[in-house]
Each structure stands twice: as C-alpha cells, then as structure tokens.
C-alpha positions as CSV (number, residue, x, y, z in Angstrom):
1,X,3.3,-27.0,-25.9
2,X,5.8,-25.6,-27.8
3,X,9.9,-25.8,-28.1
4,X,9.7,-29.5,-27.2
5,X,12.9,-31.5,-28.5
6,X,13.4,-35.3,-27.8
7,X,16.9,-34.7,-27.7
8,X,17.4,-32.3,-25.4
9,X,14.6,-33.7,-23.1
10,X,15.7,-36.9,-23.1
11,X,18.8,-37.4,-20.9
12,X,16.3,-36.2,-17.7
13,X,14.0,-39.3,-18.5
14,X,16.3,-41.7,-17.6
15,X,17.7,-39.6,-14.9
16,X,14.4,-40.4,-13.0
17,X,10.5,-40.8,-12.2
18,X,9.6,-37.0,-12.3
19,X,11.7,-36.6,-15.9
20,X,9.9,-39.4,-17.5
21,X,6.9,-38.5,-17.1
22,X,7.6,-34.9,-18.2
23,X,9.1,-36.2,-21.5
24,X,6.1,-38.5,-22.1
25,X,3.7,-35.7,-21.4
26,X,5.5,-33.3,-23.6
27,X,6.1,-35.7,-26.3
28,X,2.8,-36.1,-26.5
29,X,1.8,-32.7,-26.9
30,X,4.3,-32.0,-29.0
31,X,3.8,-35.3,-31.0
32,X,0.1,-35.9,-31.0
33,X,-2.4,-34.3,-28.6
34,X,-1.6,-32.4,-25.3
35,X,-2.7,-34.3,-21.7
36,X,-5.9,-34.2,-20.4
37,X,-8.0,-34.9,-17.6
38,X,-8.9,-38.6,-17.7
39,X,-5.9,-39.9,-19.4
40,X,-4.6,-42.0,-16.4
41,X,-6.9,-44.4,-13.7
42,X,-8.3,-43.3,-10.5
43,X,-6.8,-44.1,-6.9
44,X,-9.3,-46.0,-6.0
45,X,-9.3,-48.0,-9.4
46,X,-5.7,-49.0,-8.6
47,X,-6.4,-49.5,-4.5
48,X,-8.7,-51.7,-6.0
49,X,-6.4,-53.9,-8.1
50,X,-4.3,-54.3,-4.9
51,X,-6.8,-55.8,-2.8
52,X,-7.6,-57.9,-5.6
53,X,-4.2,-59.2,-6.0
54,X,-2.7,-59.0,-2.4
55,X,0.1,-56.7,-3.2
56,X,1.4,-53.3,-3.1
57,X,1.9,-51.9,-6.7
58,X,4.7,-49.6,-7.1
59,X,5.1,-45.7,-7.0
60,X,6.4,-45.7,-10.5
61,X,3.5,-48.0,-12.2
62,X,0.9,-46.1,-9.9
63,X,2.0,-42.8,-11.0
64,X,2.4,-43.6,-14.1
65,X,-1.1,-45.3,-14.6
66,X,-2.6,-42.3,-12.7
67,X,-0.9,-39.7,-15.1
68,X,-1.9,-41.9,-18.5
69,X,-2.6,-45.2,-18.4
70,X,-5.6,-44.7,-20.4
71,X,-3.8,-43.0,-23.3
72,X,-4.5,-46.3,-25.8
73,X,-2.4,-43.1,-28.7
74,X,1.0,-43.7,-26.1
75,X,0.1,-47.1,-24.6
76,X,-2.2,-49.3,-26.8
77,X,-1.9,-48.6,-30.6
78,X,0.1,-52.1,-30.8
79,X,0.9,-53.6,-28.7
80,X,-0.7,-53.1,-25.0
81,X,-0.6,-52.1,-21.4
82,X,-2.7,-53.5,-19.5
83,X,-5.9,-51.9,-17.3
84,X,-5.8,-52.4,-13.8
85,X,-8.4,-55.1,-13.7
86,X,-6.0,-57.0,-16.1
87,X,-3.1,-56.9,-14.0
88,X,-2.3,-60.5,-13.8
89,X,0.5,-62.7,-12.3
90,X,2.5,-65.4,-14.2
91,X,5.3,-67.0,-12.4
92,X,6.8,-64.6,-9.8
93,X,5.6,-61.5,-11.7
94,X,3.3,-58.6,-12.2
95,X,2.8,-58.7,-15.9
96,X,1.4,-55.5,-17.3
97,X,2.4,-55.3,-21.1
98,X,1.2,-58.0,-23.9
99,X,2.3,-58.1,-27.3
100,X,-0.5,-57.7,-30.1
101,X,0.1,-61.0,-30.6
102,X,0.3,-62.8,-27.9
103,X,4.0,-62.8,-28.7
104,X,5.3,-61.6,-25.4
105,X,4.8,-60.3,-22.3
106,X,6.2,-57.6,-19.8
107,X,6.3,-57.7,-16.2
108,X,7.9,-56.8,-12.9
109,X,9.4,-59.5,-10.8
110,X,7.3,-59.5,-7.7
111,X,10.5,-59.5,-5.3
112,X,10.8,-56.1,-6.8
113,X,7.3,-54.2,-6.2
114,X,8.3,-52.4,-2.9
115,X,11.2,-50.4,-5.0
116,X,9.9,-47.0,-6.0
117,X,11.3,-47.8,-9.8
118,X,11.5,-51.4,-10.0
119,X,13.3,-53.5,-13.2
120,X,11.3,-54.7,-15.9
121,X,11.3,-58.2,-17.6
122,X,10.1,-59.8,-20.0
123,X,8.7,-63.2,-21.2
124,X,8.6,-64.6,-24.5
125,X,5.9,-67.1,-25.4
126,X,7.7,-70.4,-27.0
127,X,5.6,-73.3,-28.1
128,X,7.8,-75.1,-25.7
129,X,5.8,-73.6,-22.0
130,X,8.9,-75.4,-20.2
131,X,11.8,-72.9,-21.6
132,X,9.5,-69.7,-21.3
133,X,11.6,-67.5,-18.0
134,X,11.5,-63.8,-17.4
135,X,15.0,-62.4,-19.2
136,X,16.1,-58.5,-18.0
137,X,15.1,-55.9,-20.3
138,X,15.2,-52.5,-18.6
139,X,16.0,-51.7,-15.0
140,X,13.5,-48.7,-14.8
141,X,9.5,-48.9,-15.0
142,X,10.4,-45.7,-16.1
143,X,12.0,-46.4,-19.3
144,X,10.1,-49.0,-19.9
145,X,6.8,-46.2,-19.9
146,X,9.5,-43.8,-21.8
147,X,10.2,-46.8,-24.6
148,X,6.7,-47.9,-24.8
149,X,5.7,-44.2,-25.9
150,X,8.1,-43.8,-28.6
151,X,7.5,-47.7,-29.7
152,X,3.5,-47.2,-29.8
153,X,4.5,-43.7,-31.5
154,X,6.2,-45.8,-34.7
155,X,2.4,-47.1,-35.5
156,X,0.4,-44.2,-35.8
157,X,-0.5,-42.4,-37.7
158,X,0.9,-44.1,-40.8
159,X,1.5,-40.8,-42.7
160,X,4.2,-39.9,-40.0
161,X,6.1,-43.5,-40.1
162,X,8.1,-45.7,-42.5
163,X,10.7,-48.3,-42.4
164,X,13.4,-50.3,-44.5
165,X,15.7,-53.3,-44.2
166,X,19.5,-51.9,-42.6
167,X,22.4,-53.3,-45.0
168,X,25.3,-54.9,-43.3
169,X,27.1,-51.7,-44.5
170,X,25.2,-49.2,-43.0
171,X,26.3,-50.1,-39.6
172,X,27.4,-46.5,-39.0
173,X,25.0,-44.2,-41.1
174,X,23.0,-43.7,-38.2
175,X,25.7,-43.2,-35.6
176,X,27.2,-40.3,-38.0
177,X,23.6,-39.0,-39.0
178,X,21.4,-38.7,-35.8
179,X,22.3,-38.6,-32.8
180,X,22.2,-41.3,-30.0
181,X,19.4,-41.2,-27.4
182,X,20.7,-42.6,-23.8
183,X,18.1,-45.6,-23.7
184,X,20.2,-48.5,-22.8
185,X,20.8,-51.5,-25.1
186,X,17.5,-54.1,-24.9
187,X,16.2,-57.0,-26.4
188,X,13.1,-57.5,-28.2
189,X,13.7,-61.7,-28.4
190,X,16.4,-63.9,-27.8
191,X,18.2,-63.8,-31.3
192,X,17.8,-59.8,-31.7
193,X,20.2,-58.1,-31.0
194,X,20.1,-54.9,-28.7
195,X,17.4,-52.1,-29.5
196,X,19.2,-48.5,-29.9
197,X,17.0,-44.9,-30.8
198,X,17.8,-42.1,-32.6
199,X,16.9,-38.6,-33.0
200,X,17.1,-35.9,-35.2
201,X,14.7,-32.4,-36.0
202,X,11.7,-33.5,-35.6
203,X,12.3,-37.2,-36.3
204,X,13.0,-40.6,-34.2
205,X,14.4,-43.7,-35.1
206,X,14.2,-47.0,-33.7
207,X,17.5,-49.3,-35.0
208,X,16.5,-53.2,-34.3
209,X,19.6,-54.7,-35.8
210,X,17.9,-55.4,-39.1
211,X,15.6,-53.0,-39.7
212,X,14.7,-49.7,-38.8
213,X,11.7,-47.9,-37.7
214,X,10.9,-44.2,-38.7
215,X,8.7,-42.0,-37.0
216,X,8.7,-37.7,-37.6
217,X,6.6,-35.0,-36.6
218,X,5.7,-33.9,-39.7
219,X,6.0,-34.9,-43.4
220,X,8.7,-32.7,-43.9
221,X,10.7,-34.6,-41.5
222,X,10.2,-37.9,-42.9
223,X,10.6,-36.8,-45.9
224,X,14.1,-35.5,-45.0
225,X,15.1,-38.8,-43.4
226,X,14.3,-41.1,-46.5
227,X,16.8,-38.7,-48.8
228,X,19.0,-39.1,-46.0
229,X,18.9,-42.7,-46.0
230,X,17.6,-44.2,-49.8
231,X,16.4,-47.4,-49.8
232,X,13.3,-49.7,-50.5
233,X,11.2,-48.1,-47.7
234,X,8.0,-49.6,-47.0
235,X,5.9,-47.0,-47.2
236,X,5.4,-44.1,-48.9
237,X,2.8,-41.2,-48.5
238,X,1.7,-38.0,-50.7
C-alpha cells in the first residue's frame, strides 16, 4: 500500500467500526507487513468461545478478531490480546487484553456485550485484591484495537523506536511540533495522567505525561524527531 498517512487517516478511525479497521490494516501495510489471509480467527473458533462462555460476543471484538486477531506484530509484541479460548471473565467483565506483566488487564463490562462497539475498561492488579475495580478507559472497542496497534507498534522493531524523559518545560514542544491525533485522553494507571498521540511524516508519538514514546517508519524519520527534540534518548541505532 502506498500514500498511507496516520494523520489524515486517522480522524475516520474514531469516526467508527468500518474506519478502524481500515486504518489498522493500512497502518500495517504501510508500517510493517500488508494483511493476509490467516491474520484474524475463524467463525466457528469464536461461535465456539460463546458457547463456552454463555454469551454473545460483540460485532466490534468479532470483527475485529476475525480481520487480525492473530497478528501477535499489531496485538502481542508486549503486552497481549488474548485468543478466543482465553477469553475469560473476572468480575462482571469480558477481559481480553493482559499486560506483559501481569500488571493489568482490559475488558468489556458484560452489561455492555449486546452494543455493536461497546466501552472498554480496565483493571489494575493491586497487592490489595479488595481495591482492584474496572475504571473507564475508552468508550470504543474500536479505539481500543486502534490504540493497541500503535502501542504494540512502539516495541518493534527497536531500530524504528526510542524514547526520553519529558521536562516540566517541554509541556508545549509537542503541541507546536506534531500534530495532535483525535484519540481521547486515557489512563494507563491511577496516578498517570492522561495518554495523548502525536503524528508527524512518517513518525508517531505516544506523550505519557512523563515520558515519551517514539516510533517512525523509517530511520530517517526518527532520526529527524531526536534533532527535533534533544535529549538523553534511550536508545540509539546506526
């Protein structure tokens, strides 16, 4: 695929089902290598996880499995979604993400499995069991399949991704540099503060608060964004 930019692609993958799967194919082509036949699970694989749980999964998650589910590049570099004979239930809640770690999990809330899209949560893992809940994160399955892909993106391949500590004082470099990608404000714990993404030619940027996470096309690219932004990056290749 060629002509694929995130920016311009992206404001039709929150828009809806159809345009997030679109960007995440065409990221991927663009990004790393084009779809395939046996990227996502079969129908029968996912009928089969329904029986074996006793409910209906939704349109988004079954689409979204189907189309590529078994991607482990987009879905399962770090941290992980989870095949449909480890779609499990904890508390009210279809969990279908796990941190490396252990660290946390993703789920929908089972109230929610007849919508089309439904809201995703998610569930930190506390040494105290008894103050674990399911906090909001994103209110698409959607964007949570269009954020996993760019997060699993940031890992691989190394050549492709750095990162640095932010300064207090650099608050605004990024606003003024890149540009803003329409992925609403989440949390990745309970003291973070909101995630935002970036874009630029051939580049994208995840902004934790903190610290930020660089991932580009090319060398070129990334090249390009450290001279934009000096600092102690973490990494450095060639």
């Amino acid at each position: 695929m060629t002509g694929f930019e995130v920016i311009r692609e992206f404001p039709a993958a929150m828009a809806g089902r159809e345009g997030a799967w679109r960007f995440i194919r065409g990221f991927a082509a663009a990004w790393g290598s084009p779809p395939a036949d046996g990227d996502g699970w079969s129908e029968p694989e996912l009928d089969a996880t329904e029986a074996r749980l006793g409910v209906r999964l939704p349109v988004a998650l079954r689409e979204a499995y189907g189309l590529f589910g078994r991607r482990t590049d987009l879905v399962g570099v770090q941290d992980v979604l989870l095949g449909p004979d480890e779609l499990h239930i904890v508390d009210k809640a279809l969990v279908f993400r796990v941190e490396s770690q252990g660290a946390a999990r993703w789920g929908i809330p089972l109230a929610e499995l007849e919508r089309p899209d439904p809201p995703v949560m998610i569930r930190l893992d506390l040494a105290d069991k008894a103050s674990e809940s399911w906090d909001g994160w994103l209110d698409r399955f959607s964007h949570a399949c269009v954020e996993m892909v760019l997060s699993e993106s940031l890992v691989s391949p190394e050549e492709l991704a750095d990162g640095r500590e932010l300064d207090d004082d650099e608050g605004g470099v990024l606003e003024g540099r890149f540009t803003r990608l329409p992925l609403p404000d989440y949390p990745t714990s309970q003291a973070a503060p909101g995630i935002r993404w970036y874009a630029g030619r051939d580049v994208i940027i995840r902004d934790d608060g903190a610290m930020i996470q660089v991932r580009a096309r090319t060398v070129e690219a990334l090249d390009r964004v450290r001279a934009e932004l000096p600092g102690e990056w973490t990494t450095r290749f060639g």
